[in-house]
NULUMTOR-186492 format. One record per residue (C-alpha): residue number from 1; residue in one letter; x, y, z. Coordinates in steps of 0.1 Angstrom, whole numbers, plus 5000, padded with zeros to 4 digits. Each point is the difference from the previous one (the first is absolute). Last residue first. Layout:
// residues N
@k = NUM, r = a, px = X, py = Y, pz = Z
...
This chain:
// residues 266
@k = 266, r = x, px = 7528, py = 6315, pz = 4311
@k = 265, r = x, px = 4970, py = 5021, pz = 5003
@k = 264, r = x, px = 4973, py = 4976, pz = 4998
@k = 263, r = x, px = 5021, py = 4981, pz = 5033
@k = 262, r = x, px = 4995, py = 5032, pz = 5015
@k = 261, r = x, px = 4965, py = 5007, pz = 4997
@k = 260, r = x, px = 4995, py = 4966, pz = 5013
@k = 259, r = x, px = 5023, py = 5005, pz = 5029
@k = 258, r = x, px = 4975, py = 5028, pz = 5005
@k = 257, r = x, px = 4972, py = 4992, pz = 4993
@k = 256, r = x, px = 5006, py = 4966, pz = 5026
@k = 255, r = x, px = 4982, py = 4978, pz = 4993
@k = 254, r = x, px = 5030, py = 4979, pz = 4995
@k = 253, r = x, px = 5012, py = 5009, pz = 5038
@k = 252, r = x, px = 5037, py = 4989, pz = 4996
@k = 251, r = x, px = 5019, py = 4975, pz = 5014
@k = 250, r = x, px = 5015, py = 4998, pz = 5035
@k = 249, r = x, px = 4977, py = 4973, pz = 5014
@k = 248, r = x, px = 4978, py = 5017, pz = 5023
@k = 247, r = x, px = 4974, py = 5010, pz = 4976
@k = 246, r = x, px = 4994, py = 5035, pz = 5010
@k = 245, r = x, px = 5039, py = 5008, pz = 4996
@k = 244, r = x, px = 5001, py = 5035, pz = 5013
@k = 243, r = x, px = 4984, py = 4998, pz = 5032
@k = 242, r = x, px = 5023, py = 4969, pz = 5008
@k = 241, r = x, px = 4976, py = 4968, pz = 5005
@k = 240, r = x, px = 5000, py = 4986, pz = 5035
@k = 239, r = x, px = 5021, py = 4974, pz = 5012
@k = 238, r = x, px = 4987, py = 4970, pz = 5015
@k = 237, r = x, px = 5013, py = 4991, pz = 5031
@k = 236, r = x, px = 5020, py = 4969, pz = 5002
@k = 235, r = x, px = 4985, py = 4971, pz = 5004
@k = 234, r = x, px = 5014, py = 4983, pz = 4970
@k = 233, r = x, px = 5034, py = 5012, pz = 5013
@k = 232, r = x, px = 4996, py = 4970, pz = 5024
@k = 231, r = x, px = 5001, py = 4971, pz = 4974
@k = 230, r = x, px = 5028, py = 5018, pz = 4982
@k = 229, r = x, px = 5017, py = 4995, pz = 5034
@k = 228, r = x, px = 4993, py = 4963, pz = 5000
@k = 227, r = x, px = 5009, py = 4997, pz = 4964
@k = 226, r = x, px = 5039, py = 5010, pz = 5015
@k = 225, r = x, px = 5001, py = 4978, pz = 5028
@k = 224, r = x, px = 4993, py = 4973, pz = 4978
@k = 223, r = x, px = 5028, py = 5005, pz = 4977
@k = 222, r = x, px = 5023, py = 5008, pz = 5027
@k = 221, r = x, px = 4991, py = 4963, pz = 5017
@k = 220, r = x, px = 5035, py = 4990, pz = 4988
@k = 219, r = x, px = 5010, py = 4982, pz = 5037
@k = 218, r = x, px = 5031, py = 5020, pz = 4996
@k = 217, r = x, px = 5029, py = 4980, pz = 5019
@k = 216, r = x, px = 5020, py = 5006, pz = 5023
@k = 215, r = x, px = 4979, py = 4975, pz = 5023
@k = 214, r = x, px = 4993, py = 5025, pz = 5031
@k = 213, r = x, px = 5004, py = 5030, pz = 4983
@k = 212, r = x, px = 4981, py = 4988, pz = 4968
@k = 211, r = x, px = 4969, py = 4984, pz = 5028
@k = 210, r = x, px = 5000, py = 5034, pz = 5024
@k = 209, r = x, px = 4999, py = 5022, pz = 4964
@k = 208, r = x, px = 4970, py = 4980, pz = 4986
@k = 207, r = x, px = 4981, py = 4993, pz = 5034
@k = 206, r = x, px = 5002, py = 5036, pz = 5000
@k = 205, r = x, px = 4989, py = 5006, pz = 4966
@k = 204, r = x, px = 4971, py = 4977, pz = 5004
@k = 203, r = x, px = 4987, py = 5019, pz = 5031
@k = 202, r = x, px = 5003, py = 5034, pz = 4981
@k = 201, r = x, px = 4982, py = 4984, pz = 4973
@k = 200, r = x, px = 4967, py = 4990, pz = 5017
@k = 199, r = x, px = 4999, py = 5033, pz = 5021
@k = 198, r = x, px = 5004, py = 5021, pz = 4969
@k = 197, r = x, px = 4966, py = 4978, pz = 4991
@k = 196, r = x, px = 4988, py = 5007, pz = 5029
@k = 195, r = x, px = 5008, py = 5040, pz = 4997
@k = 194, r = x, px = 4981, py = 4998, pz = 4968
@k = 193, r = x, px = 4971, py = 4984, pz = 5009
@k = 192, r = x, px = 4998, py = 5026, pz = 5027
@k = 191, r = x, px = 5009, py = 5032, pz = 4978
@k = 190, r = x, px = 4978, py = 4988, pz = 4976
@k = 189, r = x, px = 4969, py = 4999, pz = 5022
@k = 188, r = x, px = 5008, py = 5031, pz = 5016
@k = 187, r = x, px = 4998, py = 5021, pz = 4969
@k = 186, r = x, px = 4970, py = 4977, pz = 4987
@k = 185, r = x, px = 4981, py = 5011, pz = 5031
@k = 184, r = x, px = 4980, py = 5032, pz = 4990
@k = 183, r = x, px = 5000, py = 5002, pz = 4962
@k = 182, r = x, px = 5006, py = 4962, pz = 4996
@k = 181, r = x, px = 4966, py = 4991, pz = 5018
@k = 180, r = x, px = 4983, py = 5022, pz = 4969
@k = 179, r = x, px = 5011, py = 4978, pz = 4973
@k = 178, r = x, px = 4998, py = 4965, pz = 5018
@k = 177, r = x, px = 4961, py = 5014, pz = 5009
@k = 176, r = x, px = 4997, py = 5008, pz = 4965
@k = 175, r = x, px = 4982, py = 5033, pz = 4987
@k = 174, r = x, px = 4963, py = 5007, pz = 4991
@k = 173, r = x, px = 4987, py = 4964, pz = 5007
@k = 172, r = x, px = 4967, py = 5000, pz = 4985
@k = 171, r = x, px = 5013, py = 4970, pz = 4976
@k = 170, r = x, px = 5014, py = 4979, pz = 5028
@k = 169, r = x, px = 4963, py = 4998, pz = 5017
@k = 168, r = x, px = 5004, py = 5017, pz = 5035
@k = 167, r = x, px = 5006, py = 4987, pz = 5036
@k = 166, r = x, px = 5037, py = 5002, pz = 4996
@k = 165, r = x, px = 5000, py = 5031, pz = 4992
@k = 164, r = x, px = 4988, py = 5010, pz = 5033
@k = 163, r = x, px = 5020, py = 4984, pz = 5014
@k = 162, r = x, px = 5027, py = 5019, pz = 4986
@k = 161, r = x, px = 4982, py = 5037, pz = 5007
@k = 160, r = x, px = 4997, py = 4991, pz = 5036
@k = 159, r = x, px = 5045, py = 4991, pz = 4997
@k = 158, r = x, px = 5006, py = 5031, pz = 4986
@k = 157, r = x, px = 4979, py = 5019, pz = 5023
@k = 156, r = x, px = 5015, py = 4988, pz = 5028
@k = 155, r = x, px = 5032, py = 5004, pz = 4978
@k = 154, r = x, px = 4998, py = 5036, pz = 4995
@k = 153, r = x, px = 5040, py = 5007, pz = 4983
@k = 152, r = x, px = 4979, py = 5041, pz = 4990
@k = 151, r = x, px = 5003, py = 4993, pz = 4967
@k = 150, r = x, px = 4993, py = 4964, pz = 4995
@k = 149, r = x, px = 4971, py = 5001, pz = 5024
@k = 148, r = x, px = 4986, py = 5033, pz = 4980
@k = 147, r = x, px = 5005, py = 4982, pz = 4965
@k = 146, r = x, px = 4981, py = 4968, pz = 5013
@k = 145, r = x, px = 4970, py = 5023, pz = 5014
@k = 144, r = x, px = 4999, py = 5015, pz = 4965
@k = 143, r = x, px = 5001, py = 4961, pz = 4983
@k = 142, r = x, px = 4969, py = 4989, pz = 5023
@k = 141, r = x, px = 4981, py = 5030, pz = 4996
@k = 140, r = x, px = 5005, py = 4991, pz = 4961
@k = 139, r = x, px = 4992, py = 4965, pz = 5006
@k = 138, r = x, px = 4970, py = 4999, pz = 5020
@k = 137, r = x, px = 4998, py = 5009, pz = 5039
@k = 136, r = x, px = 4973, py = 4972, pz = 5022
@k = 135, r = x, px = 5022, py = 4986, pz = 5023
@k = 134, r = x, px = 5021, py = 5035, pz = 5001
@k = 133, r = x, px = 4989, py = 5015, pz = 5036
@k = 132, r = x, px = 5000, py = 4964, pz = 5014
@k = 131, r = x, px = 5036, py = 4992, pz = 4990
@k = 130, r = x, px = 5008, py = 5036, pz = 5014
@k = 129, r = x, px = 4984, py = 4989, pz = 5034
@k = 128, r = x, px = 5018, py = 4969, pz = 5003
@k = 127, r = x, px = 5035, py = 5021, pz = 4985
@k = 126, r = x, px = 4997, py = 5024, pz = 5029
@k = 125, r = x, px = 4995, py = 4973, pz = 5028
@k = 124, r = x, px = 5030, py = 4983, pz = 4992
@k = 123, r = x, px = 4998, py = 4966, pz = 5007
@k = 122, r = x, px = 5031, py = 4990, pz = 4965
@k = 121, r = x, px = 5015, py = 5037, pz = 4999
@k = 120, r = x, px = 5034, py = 4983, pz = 4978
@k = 119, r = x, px = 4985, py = 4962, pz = 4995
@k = 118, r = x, px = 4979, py = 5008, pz = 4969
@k = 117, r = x, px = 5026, py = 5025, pz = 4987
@k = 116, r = x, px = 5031, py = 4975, pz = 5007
@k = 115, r = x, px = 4981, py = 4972, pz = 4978
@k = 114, r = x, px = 4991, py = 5021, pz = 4974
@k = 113, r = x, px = 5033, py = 5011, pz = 4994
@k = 112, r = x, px = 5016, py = 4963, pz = 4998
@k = 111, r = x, px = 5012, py = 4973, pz = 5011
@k = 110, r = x, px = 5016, py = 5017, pz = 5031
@k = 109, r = x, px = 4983, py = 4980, pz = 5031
@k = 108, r = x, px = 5014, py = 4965, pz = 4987
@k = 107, r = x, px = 5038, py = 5015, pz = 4999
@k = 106, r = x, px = 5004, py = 4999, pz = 5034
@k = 105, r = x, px = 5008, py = 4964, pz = 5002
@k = 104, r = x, px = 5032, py = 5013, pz = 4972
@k = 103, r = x, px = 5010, py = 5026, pz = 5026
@k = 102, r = x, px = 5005, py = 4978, pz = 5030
@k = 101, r = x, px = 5021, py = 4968, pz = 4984
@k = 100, r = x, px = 5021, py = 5027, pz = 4979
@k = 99, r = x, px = 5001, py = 5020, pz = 5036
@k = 98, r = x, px = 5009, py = 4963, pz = 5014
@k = 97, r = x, px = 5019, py = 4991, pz = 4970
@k = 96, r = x, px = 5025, py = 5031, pz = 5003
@k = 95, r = x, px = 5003, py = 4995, pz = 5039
@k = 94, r = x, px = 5015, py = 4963, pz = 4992
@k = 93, r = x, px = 5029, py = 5016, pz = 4982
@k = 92, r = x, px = 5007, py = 5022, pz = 5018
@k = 91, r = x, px = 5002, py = 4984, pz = 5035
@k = 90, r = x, px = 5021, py = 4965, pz = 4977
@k = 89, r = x, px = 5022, py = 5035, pz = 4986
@k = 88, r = x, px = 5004, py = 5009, pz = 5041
@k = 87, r = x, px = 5009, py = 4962, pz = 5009
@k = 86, r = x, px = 5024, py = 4995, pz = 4970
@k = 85, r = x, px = 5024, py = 5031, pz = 5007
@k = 84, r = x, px = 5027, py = 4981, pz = 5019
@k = 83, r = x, px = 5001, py = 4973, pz = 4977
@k = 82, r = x, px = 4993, py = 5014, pz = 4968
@k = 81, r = x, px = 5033, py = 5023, pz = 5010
@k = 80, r = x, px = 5020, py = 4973, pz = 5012
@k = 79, r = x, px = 4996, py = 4976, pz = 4969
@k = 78, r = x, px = 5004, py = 5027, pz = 4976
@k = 77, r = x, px = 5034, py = 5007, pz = 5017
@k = 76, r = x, px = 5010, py = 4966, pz = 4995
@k = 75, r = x, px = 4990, py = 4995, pz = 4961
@k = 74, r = x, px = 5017, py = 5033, pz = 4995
@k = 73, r = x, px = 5031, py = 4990, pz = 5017
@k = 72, r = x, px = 4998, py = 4969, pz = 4979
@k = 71, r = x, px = 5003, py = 5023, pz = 4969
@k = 70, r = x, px = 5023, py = 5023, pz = 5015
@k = 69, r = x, px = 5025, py = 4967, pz = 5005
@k = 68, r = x, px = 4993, py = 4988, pz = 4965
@k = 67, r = x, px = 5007, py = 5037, pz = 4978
@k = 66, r = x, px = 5031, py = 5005, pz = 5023
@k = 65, r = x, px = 5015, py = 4963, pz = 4990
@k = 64, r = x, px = 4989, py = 5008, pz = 4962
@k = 63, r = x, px = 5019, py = 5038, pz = 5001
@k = 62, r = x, px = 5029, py = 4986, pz = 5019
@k = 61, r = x, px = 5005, py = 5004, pz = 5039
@k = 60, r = x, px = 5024, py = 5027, pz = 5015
@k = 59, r = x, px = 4974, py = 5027, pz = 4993
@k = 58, r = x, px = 4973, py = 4979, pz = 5024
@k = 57, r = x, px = 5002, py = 5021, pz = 5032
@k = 56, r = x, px = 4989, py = 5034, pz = 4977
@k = 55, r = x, px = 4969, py = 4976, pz = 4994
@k = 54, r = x, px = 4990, py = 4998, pz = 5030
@k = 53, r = x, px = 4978, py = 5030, pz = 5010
@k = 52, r = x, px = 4983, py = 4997, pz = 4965
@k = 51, r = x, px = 4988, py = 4969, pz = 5003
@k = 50, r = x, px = 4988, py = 5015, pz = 5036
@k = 49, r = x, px = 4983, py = 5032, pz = 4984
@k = 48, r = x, px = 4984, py = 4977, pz = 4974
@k = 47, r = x, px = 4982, py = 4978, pz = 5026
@k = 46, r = x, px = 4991, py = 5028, pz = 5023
@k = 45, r = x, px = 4983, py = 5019, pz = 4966
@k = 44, r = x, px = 4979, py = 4966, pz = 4994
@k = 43, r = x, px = 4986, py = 5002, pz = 5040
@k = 42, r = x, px = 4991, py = 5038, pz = 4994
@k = 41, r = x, px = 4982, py = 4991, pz = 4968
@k = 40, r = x, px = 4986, py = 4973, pz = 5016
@k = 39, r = x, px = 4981, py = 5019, pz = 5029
@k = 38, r = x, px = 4993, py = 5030, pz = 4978
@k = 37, r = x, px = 4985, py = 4984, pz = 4980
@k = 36, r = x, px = 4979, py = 4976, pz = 5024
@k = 35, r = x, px = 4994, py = 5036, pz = 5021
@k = 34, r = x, px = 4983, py = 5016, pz = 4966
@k = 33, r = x, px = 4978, py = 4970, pz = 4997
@k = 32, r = x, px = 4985, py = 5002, pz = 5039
@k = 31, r = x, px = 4997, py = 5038, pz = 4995
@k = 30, r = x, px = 4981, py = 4999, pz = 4961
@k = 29, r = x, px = 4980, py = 4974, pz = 5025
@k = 28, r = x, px = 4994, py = 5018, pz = 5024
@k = 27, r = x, px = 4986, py = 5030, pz = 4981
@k = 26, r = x, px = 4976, py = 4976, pz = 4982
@k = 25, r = x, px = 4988, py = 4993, pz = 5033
@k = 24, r = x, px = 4989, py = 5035, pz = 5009
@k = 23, r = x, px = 4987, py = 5006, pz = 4969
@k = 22, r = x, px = 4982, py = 4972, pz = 5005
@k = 21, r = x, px = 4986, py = 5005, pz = 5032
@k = 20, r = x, px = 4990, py = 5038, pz = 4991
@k = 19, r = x, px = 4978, py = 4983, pz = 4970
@k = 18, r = x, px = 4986, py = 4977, pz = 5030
@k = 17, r = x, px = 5009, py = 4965, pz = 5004
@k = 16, r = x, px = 4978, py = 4967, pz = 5009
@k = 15, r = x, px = 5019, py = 4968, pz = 4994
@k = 14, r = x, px = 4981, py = 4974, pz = 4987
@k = 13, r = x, px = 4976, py = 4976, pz = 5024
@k = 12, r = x, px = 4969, py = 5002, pz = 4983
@k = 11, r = x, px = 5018, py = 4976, pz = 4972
@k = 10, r = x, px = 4976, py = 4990, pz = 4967
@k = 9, r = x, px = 4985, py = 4967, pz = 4998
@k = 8, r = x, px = 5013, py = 4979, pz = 4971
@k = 7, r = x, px = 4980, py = 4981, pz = 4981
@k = 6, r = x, px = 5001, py = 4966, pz = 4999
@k = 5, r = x, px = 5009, py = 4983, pz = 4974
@k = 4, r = x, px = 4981, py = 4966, pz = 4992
@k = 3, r = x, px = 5020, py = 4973, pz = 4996
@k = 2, r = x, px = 4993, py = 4968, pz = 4976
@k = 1, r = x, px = 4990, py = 4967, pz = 5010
């Protein structure tokens, strides 16, 4: 007999963190990676200064007798140095997958615009009223109101004005509510998927580093590291159009008259 799948139930029990919280947390963890660097960069510098130290000692021994005994000095000092620094990198480590841990649960209240603007005034007495005031408002009312919310960062009104939508036929819509819900939170929405997503690599670079400086070896995880941050850049803000290049893409205005008068010209 075959199995049926069963569907699964979403988590109440994720992480709840505020835009402040994140910041916040992000912050930690751009500290809790900068201390693993500077942790083995530190312990690599004691392991070169000793080499270093000894080698006037060796200038009675050959070249290939010199080259052996720093070599297994190396392998010693190594030794003592993860050794006595393995308890605070094991610290650092395991505090980078707890705000990973944290921030990724979190991500479930930032899936998009629309959902921060429905939960920003969420019992406000305000937006009840406002939702009553436009229950019966047509599209072009509708699409003014919209332009004043935008303008003036209302989200009570924002968030009436979405519900409102949402009780209309999608052909009398006058703008989107996705549209709209990105004019007054989809600054703060970006900057919090984007900060967990820093998050995400900032805990894989320090497992990175810890596991090279603990092996000696790169783990080759570069690659990866490197699609992750292209990942994050496509939360970045968009830019806005320079005055003088209407189309945003550095080319010329074709209707232009006057790039048109001077293409006839030449």
């Amino acid at each position: 007999m075959p199995k049926t799948k069963t569907k699964k139930k979403p988590s109440l029990a994720n992480t709840w963190l505020s835009v402040t919280d994140v910041r916040a947390t992000l912050a930690r963890s751009r500290e809790n990676r900068g201390a693993l660097s500077k942790w083995v960069t530190d312990l690599n510098a004691r392991t070169v200064k000793a080499l270093k130290n000894a080698e006037p000692s060796l200038a009675s021994f050959s070249e290939h007798e010199r080259s052996a005994i720093l070599k297994r000095m190396e392998g010693t000092e190594r030794a003592k140095v993860k050794d006595m620094s393995a308890d605070i990198r094991r610290t650092i480590v395991r505090e980078a997958g707890r705000i990973s841990t944290l921030m990724a649960s979190a991500k479930v209240h930032y899936q998009s615009p629309v959902q921060m603007l429905m939960r920003d005034s969420i019992g406000s007495e305000r937006r009840s009223r406002l939702m009553e005031q436009i229950a019966a408002s047509g599209p072009a009312e509708l699409a003014s109101l919209a332009a004043l919310a935008a303008s003036t960062n209302d989200k009570e009104l924002g968030a009436a004005l979405c519900t409102r939508l949402s009780k209309m036929d999608r052909a009398q819509r006058p703008f989107t509510a996705q549209e709209f819900a990105d004019a007054l939170m989809g600054a703060e929405w970006r900057e919090v998927n984007r900060a967990i997503l820093e998050t995400e690599r900032l805990t894989l670079e320090t497992v990175t580093e810890d596991r090279a400086f603990e092996t000696g070896r790169d783990p080759g995880r570069q690659v990866k590291i490197a699609l992750m941050k292209r990942e994050e850049e496509q939360f970045a803000e968009p830019q806005e159009a320079d005055d003088d290049d209407p189309q945003g893409d550095g080319r010329e205005d074709a209707s232009d008259p006057e790039t048109q008068e001077t293409k006839e010209d030449t």
